[in-house]
C-alpha positions in Angstrom: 4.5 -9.3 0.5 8.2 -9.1 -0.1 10.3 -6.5 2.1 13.9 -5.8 1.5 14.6 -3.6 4.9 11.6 -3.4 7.5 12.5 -0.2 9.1 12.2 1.2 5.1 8.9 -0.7 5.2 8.1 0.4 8.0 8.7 4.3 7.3 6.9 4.2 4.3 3.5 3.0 5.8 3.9 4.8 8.8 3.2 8.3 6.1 0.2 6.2 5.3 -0.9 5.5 9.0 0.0 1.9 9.5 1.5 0.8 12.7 3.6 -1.9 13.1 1.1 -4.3 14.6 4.0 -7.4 15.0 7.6 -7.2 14.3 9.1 -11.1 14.0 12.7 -9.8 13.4 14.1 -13.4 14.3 11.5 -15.0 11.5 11.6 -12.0 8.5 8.1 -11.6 9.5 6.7 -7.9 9.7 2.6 -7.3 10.6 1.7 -3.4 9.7 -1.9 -2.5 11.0 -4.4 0.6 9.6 -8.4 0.3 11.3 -9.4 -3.3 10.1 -6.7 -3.3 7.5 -3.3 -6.0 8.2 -0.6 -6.5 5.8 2.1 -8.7 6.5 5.3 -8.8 4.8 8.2 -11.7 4.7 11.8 -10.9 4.2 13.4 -11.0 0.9 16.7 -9.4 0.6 16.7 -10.2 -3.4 13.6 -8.6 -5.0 14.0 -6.3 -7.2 11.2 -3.4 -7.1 11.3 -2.7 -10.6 10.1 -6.8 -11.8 7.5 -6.7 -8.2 4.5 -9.3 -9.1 3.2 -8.6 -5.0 -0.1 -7.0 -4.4 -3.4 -6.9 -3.4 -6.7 -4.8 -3.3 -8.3 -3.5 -0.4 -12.0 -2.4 0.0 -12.9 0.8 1.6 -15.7 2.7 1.8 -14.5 5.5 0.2 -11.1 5.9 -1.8 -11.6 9.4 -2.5 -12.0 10.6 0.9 -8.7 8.2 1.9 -6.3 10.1 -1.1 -7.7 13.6 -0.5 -5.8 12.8 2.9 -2.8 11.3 1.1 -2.5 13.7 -1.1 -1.7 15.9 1.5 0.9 13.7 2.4 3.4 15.1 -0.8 4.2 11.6 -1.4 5.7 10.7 -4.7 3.4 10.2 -7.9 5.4 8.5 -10.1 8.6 6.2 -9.8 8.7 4.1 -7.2 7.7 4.4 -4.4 4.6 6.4 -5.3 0.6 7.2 -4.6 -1.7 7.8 -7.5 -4.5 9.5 -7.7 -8.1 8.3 -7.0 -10.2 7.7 -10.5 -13.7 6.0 -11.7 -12.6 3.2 -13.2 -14.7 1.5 -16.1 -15.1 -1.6 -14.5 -16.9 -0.1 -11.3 -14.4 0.9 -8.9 -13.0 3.7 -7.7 -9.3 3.4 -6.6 -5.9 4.4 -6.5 -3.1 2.8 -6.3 0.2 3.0 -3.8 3.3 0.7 -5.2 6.2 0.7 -1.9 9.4 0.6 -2.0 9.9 -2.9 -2.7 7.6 -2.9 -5.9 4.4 -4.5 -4.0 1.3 -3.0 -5.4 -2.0 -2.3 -3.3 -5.2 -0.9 -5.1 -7.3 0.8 -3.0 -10.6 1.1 -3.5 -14.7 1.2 -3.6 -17.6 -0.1 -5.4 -18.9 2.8 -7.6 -23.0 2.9 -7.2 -25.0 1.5 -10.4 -25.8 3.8 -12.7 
């Protein structure tokens, strides 16, 4: 995903308990690591949050129990960069979603059991 500044990057995930698992400074290349969870980000000194087509979903076992602990956390909930909260959604999952700094979206999440 696009990064503007690393060390903003960098701070933001660090709230979230990502480490910086690989820091390519040379390359624009920037690996943040959470349990089995990698993203990696490339430098791009142009994006502009606001227009952000980045993201991705990633499967947890249980996205309540994950922002109960975020929430904690007094991050922001709207704007960007924000946190929202955990919610059943129609199609199954549960999940909340963080949008960074730079506009890159991740949906966080778990399958709901059948009803």
């Amino acid at each position: 995903m696009p990064s503007q500044d690393f060390s903003k990057t960098i701070e933001f995930y660090s709230k979230l308990g990502f480490k910086t698992g690989a820091l390519y400074e040379n390359e624009g290349y920037l690996i943040l690591q959470r349990d089995h969870v990698e993203v990696h980000f490339f430098r791009a000194k142009d994006v502009d949050p606001s227009r952000s087509d980045h993201g991705a979903f990633v499967r947890i076992d249980d996205a309540n129990d994950l922002w109960n602990h975020y929430k904690t956390l007094n991050l922001p909930l709207k704007g960007i960069p924000r946190v929202t909260p955990a919610e059943d959604k129609p199609w199954g999952i549960c999940e909340f979603a963080i949008v960074d700094p730079d506009g890159n979206l991740l949906r966080v999440g778990h399958i709901l059991p059948s009803s």
